[in-house]
C-alpha positions in Angstrom: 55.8 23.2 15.2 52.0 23.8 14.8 51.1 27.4 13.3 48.1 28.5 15.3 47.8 31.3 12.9 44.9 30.0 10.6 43.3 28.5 13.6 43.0 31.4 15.6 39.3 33.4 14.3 40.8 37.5 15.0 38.2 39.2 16.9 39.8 42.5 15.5 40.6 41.1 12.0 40.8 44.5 10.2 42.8 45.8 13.6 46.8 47.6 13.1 49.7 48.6 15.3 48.4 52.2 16.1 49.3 55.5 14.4 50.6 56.7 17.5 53.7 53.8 17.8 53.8 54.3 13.4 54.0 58.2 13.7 56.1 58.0 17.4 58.8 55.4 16.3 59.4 57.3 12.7 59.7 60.1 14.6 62.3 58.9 16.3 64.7 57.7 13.5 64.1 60.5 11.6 64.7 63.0 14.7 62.2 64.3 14.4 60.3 67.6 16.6 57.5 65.1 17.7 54.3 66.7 18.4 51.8 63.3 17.7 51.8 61.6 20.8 49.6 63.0 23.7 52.2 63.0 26.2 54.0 65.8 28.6 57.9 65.8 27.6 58.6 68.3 30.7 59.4 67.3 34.3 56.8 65.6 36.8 56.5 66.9 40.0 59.1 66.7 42.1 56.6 66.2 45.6 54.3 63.4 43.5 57.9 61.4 42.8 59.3 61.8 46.2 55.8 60.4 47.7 56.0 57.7 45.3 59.5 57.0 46.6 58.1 56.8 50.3 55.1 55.0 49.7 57.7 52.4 47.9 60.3 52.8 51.0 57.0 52.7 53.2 56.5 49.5 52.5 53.2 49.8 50.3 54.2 47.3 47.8 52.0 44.3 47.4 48.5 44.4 45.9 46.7 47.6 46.7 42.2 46.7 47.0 40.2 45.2 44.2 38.7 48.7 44.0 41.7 50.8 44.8 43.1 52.4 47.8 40.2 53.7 50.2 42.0 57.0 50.8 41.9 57.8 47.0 38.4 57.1 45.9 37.5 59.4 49.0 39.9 62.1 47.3 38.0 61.3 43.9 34.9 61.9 45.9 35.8 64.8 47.1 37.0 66.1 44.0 33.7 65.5 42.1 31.5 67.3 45.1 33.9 70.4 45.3 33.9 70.8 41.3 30.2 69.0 40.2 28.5 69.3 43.3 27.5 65.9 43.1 29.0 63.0 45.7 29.7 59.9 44.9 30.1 57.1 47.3 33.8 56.3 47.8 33.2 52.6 49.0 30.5 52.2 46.5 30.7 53.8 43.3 34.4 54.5 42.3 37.2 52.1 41.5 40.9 53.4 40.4 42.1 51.7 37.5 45.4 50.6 35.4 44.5 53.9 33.2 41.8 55.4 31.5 41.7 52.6 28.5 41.4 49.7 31.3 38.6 52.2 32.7 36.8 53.1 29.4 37.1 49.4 27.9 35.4 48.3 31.2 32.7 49.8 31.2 31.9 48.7 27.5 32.2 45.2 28.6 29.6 45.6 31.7 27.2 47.1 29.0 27.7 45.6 25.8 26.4 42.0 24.9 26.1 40.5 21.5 24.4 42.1 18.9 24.0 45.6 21.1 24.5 49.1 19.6 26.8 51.7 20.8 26.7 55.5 19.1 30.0 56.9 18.8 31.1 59.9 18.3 33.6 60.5 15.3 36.4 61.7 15.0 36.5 59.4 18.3 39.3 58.5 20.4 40.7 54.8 18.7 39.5 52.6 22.0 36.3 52.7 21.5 34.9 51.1 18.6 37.5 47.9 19.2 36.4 47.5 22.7 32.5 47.7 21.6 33.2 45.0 18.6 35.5 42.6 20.9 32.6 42.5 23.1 30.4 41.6 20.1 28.6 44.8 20.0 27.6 47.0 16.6 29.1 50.4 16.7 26.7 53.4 14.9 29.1 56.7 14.2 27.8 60.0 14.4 30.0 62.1 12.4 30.8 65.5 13.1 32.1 67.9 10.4 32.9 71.9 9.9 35.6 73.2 11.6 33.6 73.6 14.6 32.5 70.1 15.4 29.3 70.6 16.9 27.0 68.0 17.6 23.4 68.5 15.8 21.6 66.3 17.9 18.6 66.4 15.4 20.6 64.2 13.6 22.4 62.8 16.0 19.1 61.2 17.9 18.4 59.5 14.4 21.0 56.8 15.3 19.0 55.4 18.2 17.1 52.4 17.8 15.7 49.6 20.4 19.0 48.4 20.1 20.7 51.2 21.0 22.5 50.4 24.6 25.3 52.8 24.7 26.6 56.3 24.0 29.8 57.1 24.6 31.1 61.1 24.8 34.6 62.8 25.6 34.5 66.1 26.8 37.3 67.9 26.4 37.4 66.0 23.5 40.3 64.3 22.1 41.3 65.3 18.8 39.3 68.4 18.5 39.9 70.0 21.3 36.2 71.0 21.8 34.2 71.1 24.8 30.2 70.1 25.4 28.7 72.8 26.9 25.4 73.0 29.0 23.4 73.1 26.5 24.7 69.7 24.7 24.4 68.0 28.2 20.6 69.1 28.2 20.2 67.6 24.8 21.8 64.5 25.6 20.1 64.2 28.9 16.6 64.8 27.2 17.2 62.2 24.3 18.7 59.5 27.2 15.1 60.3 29.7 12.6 57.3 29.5 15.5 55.0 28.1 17.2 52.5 28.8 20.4 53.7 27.5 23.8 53.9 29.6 25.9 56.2 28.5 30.2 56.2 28.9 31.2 59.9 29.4 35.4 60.0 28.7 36.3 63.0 30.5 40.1 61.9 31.5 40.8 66.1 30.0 38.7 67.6 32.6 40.9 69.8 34.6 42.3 71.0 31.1 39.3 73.5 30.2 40.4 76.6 28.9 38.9 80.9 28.6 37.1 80.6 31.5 34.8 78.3 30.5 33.7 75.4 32.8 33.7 71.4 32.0 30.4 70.0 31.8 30.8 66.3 33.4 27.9 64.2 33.6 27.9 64.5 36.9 26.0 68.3 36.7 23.1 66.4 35.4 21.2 63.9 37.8 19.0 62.3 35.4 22.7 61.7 33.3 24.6 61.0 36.0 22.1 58.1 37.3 23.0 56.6 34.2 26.6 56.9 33.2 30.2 55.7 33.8 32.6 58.7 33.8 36.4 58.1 33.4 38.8 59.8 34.6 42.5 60.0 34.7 45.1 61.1 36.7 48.0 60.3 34.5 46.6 63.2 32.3 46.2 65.6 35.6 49.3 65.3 37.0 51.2 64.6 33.5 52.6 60.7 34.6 51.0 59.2 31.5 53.4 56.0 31.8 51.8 55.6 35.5 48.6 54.8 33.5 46.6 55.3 36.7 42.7 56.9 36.6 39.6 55.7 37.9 35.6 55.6 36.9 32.4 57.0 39.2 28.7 55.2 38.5 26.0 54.7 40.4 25.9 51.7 42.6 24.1 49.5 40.6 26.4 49.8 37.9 29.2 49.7 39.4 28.5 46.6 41.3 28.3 44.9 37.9 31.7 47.4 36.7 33.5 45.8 39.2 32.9 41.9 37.9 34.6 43.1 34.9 37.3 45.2 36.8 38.5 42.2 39.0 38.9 40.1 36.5 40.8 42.2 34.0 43.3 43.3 36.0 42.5 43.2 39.8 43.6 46.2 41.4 45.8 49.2 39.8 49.8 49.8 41.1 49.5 50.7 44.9 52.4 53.0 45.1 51.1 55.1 42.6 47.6 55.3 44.3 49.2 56.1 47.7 51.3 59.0 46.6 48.7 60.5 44.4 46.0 60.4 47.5 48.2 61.9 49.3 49.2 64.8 46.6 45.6 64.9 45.7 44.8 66.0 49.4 45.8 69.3 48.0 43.2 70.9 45.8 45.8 73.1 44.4 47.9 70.2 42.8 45.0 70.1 40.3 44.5 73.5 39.0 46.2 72.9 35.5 44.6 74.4 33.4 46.9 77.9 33.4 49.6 76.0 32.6 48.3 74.6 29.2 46.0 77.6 28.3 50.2 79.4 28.9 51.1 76.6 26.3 48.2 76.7 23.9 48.6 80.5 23.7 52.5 80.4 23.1 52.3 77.9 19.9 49.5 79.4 18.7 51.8 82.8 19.1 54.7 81.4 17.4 52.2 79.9 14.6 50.5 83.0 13.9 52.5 83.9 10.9 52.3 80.6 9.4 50.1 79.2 6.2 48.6 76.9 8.9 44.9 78.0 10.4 44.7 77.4 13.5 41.1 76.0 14.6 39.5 76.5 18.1 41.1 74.9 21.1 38.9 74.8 24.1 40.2 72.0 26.1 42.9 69.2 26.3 46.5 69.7 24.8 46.1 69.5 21.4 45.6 72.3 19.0 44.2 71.5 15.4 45.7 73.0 12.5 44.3 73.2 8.9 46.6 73.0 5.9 44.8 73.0 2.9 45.9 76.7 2.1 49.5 75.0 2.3 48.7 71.3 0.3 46.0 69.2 -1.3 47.7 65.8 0.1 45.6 63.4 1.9 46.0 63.8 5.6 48.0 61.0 6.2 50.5 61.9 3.1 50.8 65.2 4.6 51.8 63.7 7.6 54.8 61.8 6.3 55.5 64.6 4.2 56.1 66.7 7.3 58.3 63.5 9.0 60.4 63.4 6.0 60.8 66.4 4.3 60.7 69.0 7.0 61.1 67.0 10.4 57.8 68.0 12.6 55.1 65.0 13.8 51.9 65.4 13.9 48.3 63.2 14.0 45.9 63.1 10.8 42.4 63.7 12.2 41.1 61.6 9.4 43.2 58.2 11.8 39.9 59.3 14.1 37.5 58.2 11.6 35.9 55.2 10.4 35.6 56.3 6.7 38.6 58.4 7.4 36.7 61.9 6.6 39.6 63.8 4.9 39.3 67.9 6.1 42.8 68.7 5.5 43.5 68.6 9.6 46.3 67.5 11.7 46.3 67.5 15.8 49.2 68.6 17.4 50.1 67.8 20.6 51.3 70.8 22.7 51.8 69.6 26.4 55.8 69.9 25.1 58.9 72.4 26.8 58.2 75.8 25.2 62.3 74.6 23.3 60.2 71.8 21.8 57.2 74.1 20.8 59.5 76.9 19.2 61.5 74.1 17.2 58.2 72.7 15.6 57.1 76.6 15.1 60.1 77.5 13.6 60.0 74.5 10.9 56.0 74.9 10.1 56.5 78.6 9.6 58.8 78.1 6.7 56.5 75.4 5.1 
């Protein structure tokens, strides 16, 4: 038998099995309380599974439209109006996808050709370099640092160059939990005017937005939105992240050239789901979410008050950061298995979300859990 191995060139040659599958499946055979992975571990709704049933017993089996169901993308458009006041053309500009990766990797490959630039945003999400290198693209990281993680975009505008074709942002972001607020939009929006630059705006937390304050999508701003892909995703909404359904909004143009990609990647998304979540979606109610998690954020961070861990802002998503260094000078990652082995809690080093990986002393915990599974990891990290 041939081995293809040293004939096949990796287009992700430095690339490994994620630290969410290491962290998840040691978590597992240690038994561990596992707060690393960014998944709900309470029940779905019980109306979005029984209208997933019917759309099944329905008959609305086979392949559902290269662009996704009609109804949905007008409930996607509808949504966007009533929260951005900007609306997007269901038949046009928004396509439902397997997920928010399928979505976000996408739209690199409509914009990224060989030798382009991409500014990311560090610590970033793991998706995005790898899908701007497969496409032969040069990623340039902004790194944010502090315990704030605020963007200084005087610095941060030093990274463009006339190669410069994409900038990708993710608001709420994911691991910080911070938010962009108006002002950042304005900065962006003023560096982007008289460009040619797209930009990619993750926003798959954005009906997790907590203390009243309001996410800023791209969509706010006209001269941003005439120029970006925003990704959304409601397996994060309505907490069926194995349904690994979302969907992304761009102007026509764009998405004329989005949808080249789309088809060809995966054709159309799983029509059962998209029918039961229109219909569930029809109901503005079913997406007001953000009580429950700013309920959870507040209990952990309640049952963590007395602990050596310090707690760092959490405006949005369903992480909360946590800063030991009062507790351990281990590297992050060391800390981390310290935790899995020793004491029996998971959690996510914040230095896996960077490319040098910038050691602060951080892990990201995951708190979309049963408040049983968030007083279990309390009462372990309280006696650390």
């Amino acid at each position: 038998m041939i081995n293809f191995s040293s004939h096949i060139k990796s287009k992700l040659p430095g690339a490994k099995t994620t630290i969410f599958t290491q962290i998840g499946q040691m978590a597992n055979e240690l038994g561990a309380v596992n707060l690393s992975q960014g998944f709900p571990n309470f029940d779905v709704s019980q109306e979005l599974i029984d209208l997933v049933t019917k759309a099944m017993n329905d008959g609305f089996n086979q392949y559902a439209p290269m662009q996704g169901l009609l109804e949905l993308r007008q409930e996607v458009s509808n949504s966007f109006f009533r929260n951005y006041g900007l609306r997007y053309d269901a038949n046009e500009e928004i396509t439902i996808t397997a997920g928010g990766t399928q979505a976000i990797y996408t739209a690199i490959s409509t914009v990224i050709h060989e030798g382009d630039e991409a500014i990311i945003i560090e610590p970033a999400f793991d998706i995005y370099a790898p899908g701007i290198k497969i496409n032969g693209g040069i990623v340039r990281s902004y790194r944010l640092e502090g315990d704030d993680y605020k963007i200084k975009w005087n610095e941060f505008k030093l990274l463009i160059t006339r190669n410069t074709k994409l900038i990708i942002i993710n608001t709420p972001h994911n691991p910080t939990s911070t938010i962009l607020s108006n002002e950042d939009m304005l900065q962006l929006q003023d560096i982007t005017n008289g460009t040619d630059i797209m930009v990619l705006s993750d926003e798959v937390y954005e009906h997790i937005v907590f203390d009243k304050q309001k996410h800023q999508s791209v969509a706010r701003f006209p001269q941003l939105a005439e120029r970006s892909f925003v990704v959304g995703s409601f397996s994060k909404t309505f907490h069926v992240t194995g349904w690994k359904t979302g969907f992304c909004l761009a102007p026509q143009a764009l998405m004329k050239e989005y949808r080249k990609i789309h088809q060809n990647v995966v054709f159309a998304g799983n029509r059962p789901m998209q029918t039961a979540i229109a219909e569930y979606m029809s109901t503005p109610k079913n997406m007001e979410i953000s009580p429950l998690y700013e309920q959870k954020r507040d209990y952990f961070m309640e049952l963590m008050k007395d602990s050596r861990f310090k707690a760092l802002p959490s405006h949005g998503s369903y992480f909360q950061l946590y800063k030991y260094d009062a507790i351990s000078d281990e590297k992050e990652m060391d800390f981390v298995i310290t935790l899995l082995k020793e004491h029996g809690v998971a959690g996510i080093p914040v230095s896996y979300f960077y490319s040098n990986a910038y050691d602060n002393k951080v892990l990201r915990f995951c708190f979309a859990k049963t408040d049983e599974t968030l007083e279990q990891a309390a009462d372990i990290l309280r006696k650390i």
